[in-house]
N, C-alpha and C positions, 0 to 999 in steps of 0.2 A: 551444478546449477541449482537441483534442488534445494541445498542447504545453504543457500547466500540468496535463495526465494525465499527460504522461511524465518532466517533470517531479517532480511527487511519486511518481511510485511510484519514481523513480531512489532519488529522497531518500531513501525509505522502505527504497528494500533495505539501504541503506547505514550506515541508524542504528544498529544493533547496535558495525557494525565504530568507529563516530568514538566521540570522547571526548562527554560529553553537553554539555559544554560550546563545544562548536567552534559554530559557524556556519554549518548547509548554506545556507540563504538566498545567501552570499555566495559560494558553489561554483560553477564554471560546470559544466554539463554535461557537459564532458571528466573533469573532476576526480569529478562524482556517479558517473558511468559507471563509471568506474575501481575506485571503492570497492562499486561493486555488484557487478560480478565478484568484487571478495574474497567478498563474501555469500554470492552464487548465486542466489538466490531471493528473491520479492518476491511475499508472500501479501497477495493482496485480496479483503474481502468485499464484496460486491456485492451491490444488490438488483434488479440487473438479467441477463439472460441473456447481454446484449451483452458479457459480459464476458469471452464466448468468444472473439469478435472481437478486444476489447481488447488479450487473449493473445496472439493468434495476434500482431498487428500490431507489438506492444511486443517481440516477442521474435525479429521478423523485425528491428528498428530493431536492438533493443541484445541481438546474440548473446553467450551466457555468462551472462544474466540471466535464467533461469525464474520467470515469472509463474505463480502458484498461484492462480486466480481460482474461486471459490465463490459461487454463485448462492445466498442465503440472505437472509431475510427479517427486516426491521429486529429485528423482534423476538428472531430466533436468532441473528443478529450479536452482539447485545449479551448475550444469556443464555451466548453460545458464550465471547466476550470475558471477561468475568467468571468460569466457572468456570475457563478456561485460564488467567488471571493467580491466579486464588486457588490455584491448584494450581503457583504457580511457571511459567506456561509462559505465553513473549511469543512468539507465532508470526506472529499475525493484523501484518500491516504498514499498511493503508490499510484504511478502514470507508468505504462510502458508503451509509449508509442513511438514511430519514427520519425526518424528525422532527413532531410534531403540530404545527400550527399554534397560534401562544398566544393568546388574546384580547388585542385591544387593549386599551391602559391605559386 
């Protein structure tokens, strides 16, 4: 799990700086790394506290890249997400919050 978390948050600090057309999928690591340093920062909401941990670790791996990690609850993830994009502003980079479970068909 570790390495498919650092993974996308690489990816993630990195999308502002690429074309939206490029291809991170086909990035290796060296290359996400790189373009997250142009960034800086790599904001994730979390609905977990571990996400203090996650900071510390990710930013002990890949110096130059500040992880912004916020402990917030599905709910204020996404009310947070929406008023910041309706107001013009993409800050939030990775969301992992829940989702309800759907009835089966």
């Amino acid at each position: 799990m570790w390495k498919s978390l650092k993974a996308a948050l690489l990816a993630a600090a990195c999308v502002p700086a690429l074309a939206a057309a490029q291809d991170l999928d086909a990035m290796s690591t060296a290359e996400l790394y790189d373009r997250a340093k142009e960034e800086k920062t790599v904001t994730v909401f979390s609905l977990s506290s571990r996400i203090a941990r996650v900071e510390k670790a990710f930013e002990a791996t890949y110096p130059g890249v500040d992880l912004i990690g916020l402990d917030l609850s599905s709910a204020k993830q996404i009310a947070r997400v929406v008023a910041e994009q309706q107001a013009g502003v993409y800050a939030v980079d990775v969301l992992y919050p829940t989702f309800p479970k759907w009835p089966a068909a």
